[in-house]
C-alpha positions in Angstrom: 1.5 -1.3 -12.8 0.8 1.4 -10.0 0.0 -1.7 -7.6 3.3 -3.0 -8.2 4.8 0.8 -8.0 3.4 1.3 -5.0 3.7 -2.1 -2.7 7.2 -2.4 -4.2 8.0 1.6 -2.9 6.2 0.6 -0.1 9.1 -2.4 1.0 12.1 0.5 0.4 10.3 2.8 2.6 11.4 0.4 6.1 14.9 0.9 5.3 14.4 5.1 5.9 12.7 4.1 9.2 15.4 1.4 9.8 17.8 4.0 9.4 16.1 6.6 11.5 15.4 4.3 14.6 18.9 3.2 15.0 20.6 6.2 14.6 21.8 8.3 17.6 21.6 11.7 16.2 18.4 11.8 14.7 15.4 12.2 17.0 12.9 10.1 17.5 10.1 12.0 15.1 11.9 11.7 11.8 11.3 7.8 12.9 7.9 8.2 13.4 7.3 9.9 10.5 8.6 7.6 8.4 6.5 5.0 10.1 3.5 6.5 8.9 5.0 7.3 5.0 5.6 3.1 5.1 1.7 2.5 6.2 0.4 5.0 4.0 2.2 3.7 0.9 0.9 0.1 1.5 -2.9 1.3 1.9 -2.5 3.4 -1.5 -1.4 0.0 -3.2 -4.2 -1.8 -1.6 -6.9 0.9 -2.4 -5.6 1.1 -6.0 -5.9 -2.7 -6.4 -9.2 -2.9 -4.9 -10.4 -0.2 -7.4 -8.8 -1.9 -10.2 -10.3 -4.8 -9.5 -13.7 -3.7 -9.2 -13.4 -1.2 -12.3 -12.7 -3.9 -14.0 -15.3 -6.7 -12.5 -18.1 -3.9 -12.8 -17.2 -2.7 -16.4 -15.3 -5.6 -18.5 -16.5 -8.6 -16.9 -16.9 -11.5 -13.6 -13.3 -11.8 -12.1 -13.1 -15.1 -10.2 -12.0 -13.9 -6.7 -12.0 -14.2 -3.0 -15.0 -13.0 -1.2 -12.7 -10.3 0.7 -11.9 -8.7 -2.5 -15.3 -9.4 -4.8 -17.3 -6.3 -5.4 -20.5 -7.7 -5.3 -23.8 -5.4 -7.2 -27.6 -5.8 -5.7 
């Protein structure tokens, strides 16, 4: 449920920066920071789904997936 929280905050966030880059009274900062609010919002959904996954492939059981997101024990 925080995955989904997040990645969906993370695709309203744009419109903020939308909104900041084309208008002509704001400077070109508030755009900026908004830019990095947007990229930071998708890498906590992708760090909280990467933990989630291997939380529960390390504790509960084998969770049939890619190689890029396996968490492999030696």
């Amino acid at each position: 449920m925080c995955v989904a929280g997040a990645l969906g905050w993370a695709g309203i966030k744009p419109r903020a920066l939308l909104q900041a880059m084309t208008s002509t009274s704001g400077s070109s900062e508030n755009a900026l920071v908004y830019l990095f609010e947007s990229i930071d919002t998708v890498v906590d959904g992708v760090v909280l789904l990467q933990v989630g996954l291997g939380s529960w492939e390390l504790c509960v059981g084998n969770v049939v997936l890619p190689d890029s997101l396996a968490t492999h024990v030696r």
